[in-house]
C-alpha positions in Angstrom: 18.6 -24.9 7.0 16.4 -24.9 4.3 13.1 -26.4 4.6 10.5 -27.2 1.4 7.0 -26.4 1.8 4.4 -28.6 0.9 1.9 -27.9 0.5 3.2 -24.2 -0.6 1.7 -21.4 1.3 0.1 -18.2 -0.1 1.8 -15.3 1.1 1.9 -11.1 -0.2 5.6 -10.1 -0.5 5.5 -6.4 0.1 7.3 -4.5 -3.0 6.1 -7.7 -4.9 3.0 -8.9 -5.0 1.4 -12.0 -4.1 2.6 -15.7 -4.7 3.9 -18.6 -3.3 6.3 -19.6 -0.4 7.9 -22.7 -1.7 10.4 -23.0 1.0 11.9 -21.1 4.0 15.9 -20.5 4.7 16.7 -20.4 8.5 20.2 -19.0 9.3 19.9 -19.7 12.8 19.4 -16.8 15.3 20.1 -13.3 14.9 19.2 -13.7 11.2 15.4 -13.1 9.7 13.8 -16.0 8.4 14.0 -16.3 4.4 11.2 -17.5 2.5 11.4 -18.8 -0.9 8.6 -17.5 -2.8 6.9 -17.3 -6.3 5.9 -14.3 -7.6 2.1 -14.9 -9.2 2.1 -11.7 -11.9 5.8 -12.3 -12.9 6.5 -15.8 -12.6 10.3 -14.6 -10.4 11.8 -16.4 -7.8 12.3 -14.0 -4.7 13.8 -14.9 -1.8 11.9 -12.7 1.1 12.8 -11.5 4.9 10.5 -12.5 7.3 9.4 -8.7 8.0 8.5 -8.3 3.7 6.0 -11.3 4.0 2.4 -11.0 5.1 -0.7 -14.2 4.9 -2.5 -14.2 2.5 -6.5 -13.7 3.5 -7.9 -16.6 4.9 -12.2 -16.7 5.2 -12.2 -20.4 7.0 -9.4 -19.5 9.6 -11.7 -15.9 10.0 -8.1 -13.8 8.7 -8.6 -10.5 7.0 -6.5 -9.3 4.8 -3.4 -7.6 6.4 -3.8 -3.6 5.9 -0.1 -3.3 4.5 -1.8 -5.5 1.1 -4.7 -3.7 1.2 -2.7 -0.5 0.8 -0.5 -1.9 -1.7 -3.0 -3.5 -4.2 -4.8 -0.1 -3.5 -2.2 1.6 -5.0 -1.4 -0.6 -7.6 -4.8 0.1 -8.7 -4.7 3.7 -8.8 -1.1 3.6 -10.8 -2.8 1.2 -13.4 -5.9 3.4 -13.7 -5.0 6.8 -13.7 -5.3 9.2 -16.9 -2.3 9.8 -18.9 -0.2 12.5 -17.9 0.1 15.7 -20.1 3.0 18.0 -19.4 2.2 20.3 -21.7 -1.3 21.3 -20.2 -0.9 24.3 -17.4 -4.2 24.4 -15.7 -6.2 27.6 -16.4 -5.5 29.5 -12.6 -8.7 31.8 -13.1 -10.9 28.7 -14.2 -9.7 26.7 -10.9 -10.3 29.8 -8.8 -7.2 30.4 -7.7 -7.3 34.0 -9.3 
């Protein structure tokens, strides 16, 4: 069964990023729940298990943001902000006092 949302909800697909849920697929039992969802940063249509989705934060209904997020936009950070990488530089072993 598929079933549209509206209004759409505001969801964090892990691997992802955050977006949209724009509808849910139901199988039926023994099968995870499949939602629909808009990607924000890419504009792609992926369509989610149940266990990949997380709320997004919520201040009126008092919901933080779920730790898995955190930990992803965390590290999405870092990637994004960290130095170049120079394979050619082999640090000095007496200057890092490992000598």
């Amino acid at each position: 069964m598929f079933t549209q949302l509206n209004p759409t909800i505001p969801v964090h697909v892990l691997g992802k990023g955050d977006g949209y849920a724009i509808g849910m697929i139901d199988y039926g039992q023994e099968h995870n729940l499949i939602w629909v969802t808009a990607i924000d940063e890419t504009g792609e249509l992926w369509c989610a298990p149940n266990h990949k989705v997380r709320l997004g934060k919520n201040w009126t209904m008092g919901r933080g943001e779920n730790p898995l997020v955190a930990k992803a936009k965390a590290d999405k950070y870092a990637a994004q902000n960290a130095g170049p990488v120079d394979a050619h530089i082999v640090p000095d072993p007496v200057a890092s006092g490992h000598c």
